[in-house]
C-alpha positions in Angstrom: -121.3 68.0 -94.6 -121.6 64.3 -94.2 -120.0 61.6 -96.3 -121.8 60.1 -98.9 -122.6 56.1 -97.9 -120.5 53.8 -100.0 -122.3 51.6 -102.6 -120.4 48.6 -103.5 -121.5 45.8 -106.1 -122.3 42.2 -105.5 -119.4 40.9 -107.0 -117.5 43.7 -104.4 -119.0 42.7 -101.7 -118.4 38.8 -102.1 -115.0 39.1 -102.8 -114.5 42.0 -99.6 -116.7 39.1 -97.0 -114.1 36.4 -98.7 -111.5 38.0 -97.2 -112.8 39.5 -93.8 -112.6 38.5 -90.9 -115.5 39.9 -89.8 -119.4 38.7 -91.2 -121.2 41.4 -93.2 -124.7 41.8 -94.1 -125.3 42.9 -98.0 -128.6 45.3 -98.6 -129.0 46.6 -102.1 -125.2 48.0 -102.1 -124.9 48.9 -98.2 -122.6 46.5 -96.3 -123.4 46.2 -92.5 -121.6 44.5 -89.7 -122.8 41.5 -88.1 -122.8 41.4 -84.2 -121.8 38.8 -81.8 -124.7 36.8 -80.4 -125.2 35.4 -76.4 -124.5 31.8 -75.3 -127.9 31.5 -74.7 -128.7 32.3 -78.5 -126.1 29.8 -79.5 -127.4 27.1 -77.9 -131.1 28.1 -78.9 -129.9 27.9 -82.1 -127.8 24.9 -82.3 -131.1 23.1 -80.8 -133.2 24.3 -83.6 -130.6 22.9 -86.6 -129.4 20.0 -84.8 -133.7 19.1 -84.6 -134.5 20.3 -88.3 -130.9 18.0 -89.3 -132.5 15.1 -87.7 -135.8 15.1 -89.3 -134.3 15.8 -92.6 -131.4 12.6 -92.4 -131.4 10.6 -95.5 -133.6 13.3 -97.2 -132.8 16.0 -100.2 -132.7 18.8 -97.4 -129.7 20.5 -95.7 -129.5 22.3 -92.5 -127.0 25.3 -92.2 -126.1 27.6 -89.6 -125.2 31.0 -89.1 -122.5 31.2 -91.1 -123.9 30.4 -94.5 -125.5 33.4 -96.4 -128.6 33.5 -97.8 -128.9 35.3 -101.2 -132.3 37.0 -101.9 -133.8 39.7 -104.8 -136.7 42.1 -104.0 -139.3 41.8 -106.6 -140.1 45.6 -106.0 -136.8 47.3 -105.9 -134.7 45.1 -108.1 -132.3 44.6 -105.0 -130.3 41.6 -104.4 -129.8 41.3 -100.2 -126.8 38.9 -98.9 -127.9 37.8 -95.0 -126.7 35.6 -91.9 -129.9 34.1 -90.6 -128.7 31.7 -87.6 -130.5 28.5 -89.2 -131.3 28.0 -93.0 -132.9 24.8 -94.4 -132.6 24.3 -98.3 -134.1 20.9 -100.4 -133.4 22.8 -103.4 -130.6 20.2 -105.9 -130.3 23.7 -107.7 -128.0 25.1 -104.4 -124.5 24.4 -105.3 -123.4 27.7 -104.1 -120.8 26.8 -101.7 -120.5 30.3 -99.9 -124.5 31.0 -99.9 -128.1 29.7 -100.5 -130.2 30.8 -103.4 -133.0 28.4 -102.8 -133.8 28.8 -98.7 -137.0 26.4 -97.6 -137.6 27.6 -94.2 -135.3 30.2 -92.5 -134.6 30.9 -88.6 -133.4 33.9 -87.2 -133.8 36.4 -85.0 -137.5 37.9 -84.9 -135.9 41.9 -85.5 -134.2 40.4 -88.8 -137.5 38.1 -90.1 -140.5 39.8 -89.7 -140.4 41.2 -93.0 -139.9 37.4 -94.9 -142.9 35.3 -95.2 -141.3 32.0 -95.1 -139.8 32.5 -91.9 
């Protein structure tokens, strides 16, 4: 007989990535390692925000990377979802998170991980 799959809360799993070493993806309760990415991602991706940072200079947005969270809510299953996307714009004066965005603009990551977000 298998296991049943731990469930933890949002407040759980903050306070669990706070102190890990390791990143972790949140999905309505489920927690699920992050994996290392290629050099050839890395610099693919520090392109794309070091671009997007330079168009926005001066302006209301920021440009993150891959280590700031993106917090999101499913309209149809009343699930929050905690992500790493590899680049993350936000123009919203409402983000003061300091450990995630609530607000994402425009978000970059790879195409396995977006295609179900419209804004991406």
């Amino acid at each position: 007989m298998r296991s049943p799959i731990p469930v933890f809360s949002v407040a759980e799993y903050l306070e669990a990535e706070s102190k890990s070493e390791l990143r972790h993806e949140y999905l309505g309760g489920q927690i699920f390692a992050m994996a290392g990415g290629s050099k050839a991602h890395n610099i693919i991706t520090l392109n794309i925000a070091s671009r997007l940072r330079s168009q926005l200079r001066g302006g209301a947005g920021d440009v993150f990377m891959s280590d700031m969270k993106v917090k999101l809510s499913t309209a149809n299953q009343n699930q929050t979802i905690f992500y790493y996307p590899d680049v993350v714009v936000t123009c919203s004066h409402e983000d003061r998170d300091n450990y995630f965005v609530n607000y994402p603009f425009k978000v970059y990551c790879r195409p396995h991980l977006c295609s179900s977000f419209p804004n991406s």
